[in-house]
DOLOPA-743191 format. One record per residue (C-alpha): residue in one letter; x, y, z. Coordinates in steps of 0.5 Angstrom, whole numbers, padded with zeros to 4 digits, always signed. Each point is the difference from the previous one (the first is absolute). Layout:
AXYZ/...
//
This chain:
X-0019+0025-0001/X+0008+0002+0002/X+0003+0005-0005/X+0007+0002-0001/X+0004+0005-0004/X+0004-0003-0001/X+0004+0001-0007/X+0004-0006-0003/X+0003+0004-0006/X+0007-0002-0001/X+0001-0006+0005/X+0001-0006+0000/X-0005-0005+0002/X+0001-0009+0001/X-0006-0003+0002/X+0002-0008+0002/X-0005-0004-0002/X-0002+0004-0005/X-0005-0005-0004/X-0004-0002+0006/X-0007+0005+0001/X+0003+0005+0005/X+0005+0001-0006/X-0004+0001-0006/X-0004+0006+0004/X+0006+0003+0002/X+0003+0000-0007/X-0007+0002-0003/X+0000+0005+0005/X+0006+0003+0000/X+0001+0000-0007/X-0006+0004+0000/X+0001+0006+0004/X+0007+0000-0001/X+0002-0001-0008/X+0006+0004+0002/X+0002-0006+0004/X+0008+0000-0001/X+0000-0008+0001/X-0005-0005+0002/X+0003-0008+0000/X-0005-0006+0001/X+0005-0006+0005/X-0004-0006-0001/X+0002-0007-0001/X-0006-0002-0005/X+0002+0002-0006/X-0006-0003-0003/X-0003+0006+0003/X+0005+0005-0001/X-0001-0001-0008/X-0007+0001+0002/X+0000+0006+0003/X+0005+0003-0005/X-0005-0001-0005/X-0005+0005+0004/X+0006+0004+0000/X+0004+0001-0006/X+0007+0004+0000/X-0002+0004-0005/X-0005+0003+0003/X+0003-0001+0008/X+0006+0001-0001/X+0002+0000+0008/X-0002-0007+0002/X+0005-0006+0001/X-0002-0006+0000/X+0006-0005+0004/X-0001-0007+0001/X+0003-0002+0007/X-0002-0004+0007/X+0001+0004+0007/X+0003-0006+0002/X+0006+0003-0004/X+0004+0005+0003/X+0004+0001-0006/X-0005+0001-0005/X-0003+0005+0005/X+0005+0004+0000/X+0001-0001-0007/X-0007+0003+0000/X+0000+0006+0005/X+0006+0003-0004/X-0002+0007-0001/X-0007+0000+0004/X-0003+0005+0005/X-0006-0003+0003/X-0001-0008+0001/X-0007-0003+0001/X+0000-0007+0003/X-0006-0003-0002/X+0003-0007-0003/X-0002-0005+0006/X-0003-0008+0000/X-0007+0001+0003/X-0003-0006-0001/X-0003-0003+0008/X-0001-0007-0002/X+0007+0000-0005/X+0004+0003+0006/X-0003-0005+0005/X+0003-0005-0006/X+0005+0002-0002/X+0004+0004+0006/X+0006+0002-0001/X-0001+0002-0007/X-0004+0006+0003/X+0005+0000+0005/X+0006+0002-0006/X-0004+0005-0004/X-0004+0004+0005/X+0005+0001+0006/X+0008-0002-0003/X-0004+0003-0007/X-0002+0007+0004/X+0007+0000+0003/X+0003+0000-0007/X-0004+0005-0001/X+0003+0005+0005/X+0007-0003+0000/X+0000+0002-0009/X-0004+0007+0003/X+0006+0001+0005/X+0005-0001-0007/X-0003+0005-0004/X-0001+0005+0003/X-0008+0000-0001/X-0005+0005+0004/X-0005-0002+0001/X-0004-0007+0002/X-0007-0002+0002/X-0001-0007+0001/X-0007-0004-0001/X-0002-0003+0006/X-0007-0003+0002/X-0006+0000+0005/X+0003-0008+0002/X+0006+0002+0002/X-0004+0003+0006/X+0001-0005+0005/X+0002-0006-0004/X-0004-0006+0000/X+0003-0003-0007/X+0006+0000-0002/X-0001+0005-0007/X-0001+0005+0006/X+0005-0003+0004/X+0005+0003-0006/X-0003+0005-0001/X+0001+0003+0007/X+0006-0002+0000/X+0002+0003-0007/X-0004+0007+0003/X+0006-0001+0006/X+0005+0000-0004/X-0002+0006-0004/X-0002+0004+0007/X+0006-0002+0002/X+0005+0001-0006/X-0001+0009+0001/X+0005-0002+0006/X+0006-0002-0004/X-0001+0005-0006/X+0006+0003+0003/X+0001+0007-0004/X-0004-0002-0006/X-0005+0005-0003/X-0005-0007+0002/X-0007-0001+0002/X-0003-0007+0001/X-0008+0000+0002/X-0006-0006-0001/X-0008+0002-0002/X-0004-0006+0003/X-0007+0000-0003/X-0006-0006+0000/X-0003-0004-0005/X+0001+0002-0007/X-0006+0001-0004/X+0000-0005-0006/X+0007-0002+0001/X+0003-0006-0003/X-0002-0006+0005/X-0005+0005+0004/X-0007-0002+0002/X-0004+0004-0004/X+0003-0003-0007/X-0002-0007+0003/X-0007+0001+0002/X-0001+0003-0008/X+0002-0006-0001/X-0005-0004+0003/X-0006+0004-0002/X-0003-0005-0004/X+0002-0006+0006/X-0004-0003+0004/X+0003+0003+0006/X+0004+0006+0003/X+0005-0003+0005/X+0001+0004+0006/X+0005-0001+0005/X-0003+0002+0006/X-0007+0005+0000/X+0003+0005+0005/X+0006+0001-0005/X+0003+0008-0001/X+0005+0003-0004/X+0003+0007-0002/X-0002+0002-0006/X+0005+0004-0006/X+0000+0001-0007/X+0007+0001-0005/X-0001+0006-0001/X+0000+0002+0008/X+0006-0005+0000/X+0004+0004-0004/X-0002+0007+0003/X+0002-0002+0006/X+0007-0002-0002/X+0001+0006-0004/X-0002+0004+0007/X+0005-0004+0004/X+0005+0001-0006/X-0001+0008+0002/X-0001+0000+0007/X+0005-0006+0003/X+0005+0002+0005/X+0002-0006+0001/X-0002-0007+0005/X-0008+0002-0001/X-0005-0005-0002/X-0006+0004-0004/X-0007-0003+0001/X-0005+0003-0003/X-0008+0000+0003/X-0003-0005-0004/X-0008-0003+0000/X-0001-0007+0002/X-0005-0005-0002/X-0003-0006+0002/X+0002-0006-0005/X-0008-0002+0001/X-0002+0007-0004/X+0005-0001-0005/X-0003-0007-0001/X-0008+0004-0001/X+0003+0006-0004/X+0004-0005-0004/X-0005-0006-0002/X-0007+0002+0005/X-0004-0007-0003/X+0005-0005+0002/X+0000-0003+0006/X+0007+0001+0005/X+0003-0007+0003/X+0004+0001+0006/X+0007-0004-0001/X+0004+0003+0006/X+0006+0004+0001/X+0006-0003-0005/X+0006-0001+0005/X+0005+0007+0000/X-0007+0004+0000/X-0002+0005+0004/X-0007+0002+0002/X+0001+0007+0000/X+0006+0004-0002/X+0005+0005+0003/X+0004+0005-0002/X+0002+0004+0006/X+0000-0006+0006/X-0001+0003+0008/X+0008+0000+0000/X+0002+0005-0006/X-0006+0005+0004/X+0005+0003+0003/X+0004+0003-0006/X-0005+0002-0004/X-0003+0006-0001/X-0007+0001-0005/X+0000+0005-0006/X-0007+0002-0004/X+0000-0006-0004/X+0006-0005+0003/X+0004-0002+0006/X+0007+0000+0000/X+0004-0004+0004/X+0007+0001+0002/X+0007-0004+0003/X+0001+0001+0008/X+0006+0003-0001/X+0002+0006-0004/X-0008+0003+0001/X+0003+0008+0000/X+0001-0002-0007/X-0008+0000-0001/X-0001+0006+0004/X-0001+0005-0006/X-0004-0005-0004/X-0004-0001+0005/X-0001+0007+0002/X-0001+0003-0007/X-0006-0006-0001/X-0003+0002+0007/X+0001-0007+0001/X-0002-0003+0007/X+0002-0006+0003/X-0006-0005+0001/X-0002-0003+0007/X+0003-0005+0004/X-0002-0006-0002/X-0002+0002-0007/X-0001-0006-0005/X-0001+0001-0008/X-0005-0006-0001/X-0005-0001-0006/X-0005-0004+0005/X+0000+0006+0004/X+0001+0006-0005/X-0005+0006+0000/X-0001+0001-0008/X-0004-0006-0003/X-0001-0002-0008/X-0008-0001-0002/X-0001-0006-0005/X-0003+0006-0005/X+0008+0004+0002/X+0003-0008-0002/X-0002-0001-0006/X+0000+0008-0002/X+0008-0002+0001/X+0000-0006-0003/X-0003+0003-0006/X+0005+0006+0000/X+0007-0004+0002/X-0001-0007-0002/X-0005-0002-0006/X-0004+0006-0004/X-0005-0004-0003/X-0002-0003+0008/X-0007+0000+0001/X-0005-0004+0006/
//
């Protein structure tokens, strides 16, 4: 697992999309390691959700949290919000595949113009530091969620060349499906265990593998070692979709339902095109923009990294490290439900 030393103690942290999974980690997470947080302000739109949280974490014991109700669609209030603030986490997004194919250019709004609202507020107040979440779907895109998400990776890269001479650095993580997120697979096959059927799109389906837990300490590591224009990926094991199925319900029957349209049979994270600005380190790859490579020189020579192969691909079809149907469900247990058993 990717650890930092990272010390957050008197810094000012936002996390867009703050009440959505990935968030809620990062809020436990960073309030416990670091109780001498100086500010840690939860920006989302839901504020159903974020009187919920509030009630998990109430002022009198957290005196550091925030929570501000606002929409990355709108740049004003982003800016409003990042007053003061050090260190962004942009991890607000609509990821929903069926949603985005049905409802375009709403994905549109709020994960391209919303990510550049984001840098444009950042750029505005003198924040230090950005890592944006990016995902395994934005590796050669085949739906328009990953489309976005590619596009908004692009703009963060890119924006490191129009800091000018502002103390800024913009940087992405880019990881696989989350364990037990909201929407996620494994929460929807616990969810059929007592049906007649588990439904699988196809039997040869993979998919890279992560927790929270993991999620959060890889941003916590980018937070700490970006230079600025790099893509973090970590090493991640794969699973086959069918195992899932066994070490999830082993007694009912699997149906074969087909690919769903925007549905990829394995997943990248790093395509043959990005091989050649990538360099591995022991327990991630990082990617780095074609221009301005000097910049990593040092990075890259502190963590003994080495540029992969020619032709190199990232892809969980083809990965060396696999979960076990007992590995799976010992993760269901610890990640995702704590009284699972088959």
């Amino acid at each position: 697992m990717i650890k930092s030393n990272l010390d957050l103690s008197q810094a000012s942290v936002l996390i867009t999309g703050g009440t959505g999974s990935f968030g809620k980690e990062f809020v436990k997470t960073v309030l416990s390691r670091f109780p001498k947080i100086k500010k840690l302000v939860v920006f989302s739109r839901d504020e159903l959700k974020q009187f919920e949280m509030s009630q998990l974490y109430p002022k009198s014991t957290y005196n550091a949290i925030r929570f501000f109700i606002g929409d990355v669609r709108d740049l004003n209030r982003l800016k409003r919000a990042f007053e003061g603030i050090d260190i962004v986490i942009h991890a607000a997004a609509l990821k929903q595949i069926p949603a985005a194919e049905y409802n375009p250019i709403e994905c549109i709004k709020t994960n391209i113009l919303g990510a550049e609202n984001v840098i444009e507020a950042a750029l505005d107040n003198g924040v230090k530091r950005i890592i944006a979440l990016s995902t395994d779907k934005a590796a050669a895109p085949i739906n328009l969620y990953g489309a976005t998400k590619l596009c908004a990776d692009k703009l963060f890269v890119a924006a490191n060349n129009m800091k000018g001479k502002r103390d800024i650095v913009f940087s992405v993580v880019r990881y696989g499906n989350v364990m037990g997120s909201r929407g996620s697979v494994i929460p929807y096959f616990l969810s059929l265990r007592n049906s007649g059927t588990i439904p699988v799109t196809h039997p040869d389906m993979t998919r890279f593998n992560i927790s929270l837990e993991e999620g959060v300490n890889l941003v916590l590591y980018a937070i700490e070692q970006s230079a600025g224009g790099e893509i973090f990926v970590p090493k991640l094991p794969s699973y086959k979709i069918t195992d899932l199925a066994d070490a999830i319900a082993p007694s009912v029957p699997i149906k074969t339902v087909g690919i769903r349209p925007g549905e990829k049979l394995h997943e990248d994270m790093i395509t043959e095109n990005d091989a050649p600005f990538t360099f591995e380190f022991n327990d991630y790859f990082m990617v780095i923009p074609n221009t301005g490579q000097h910049r990593f020189d040092e990075v890259i020579r502190k963590g003994n990294g080495k540029k992969v192969q020619e032709g190199f691909r990232y892809n969980s079809g083809t990965n060396n490290h696999w979960l076990t149907v007992k590995e799976l469900r010992e993760l269901i247990k610890k990640y995702v439900d704590p009284e699972f058993s088959v």
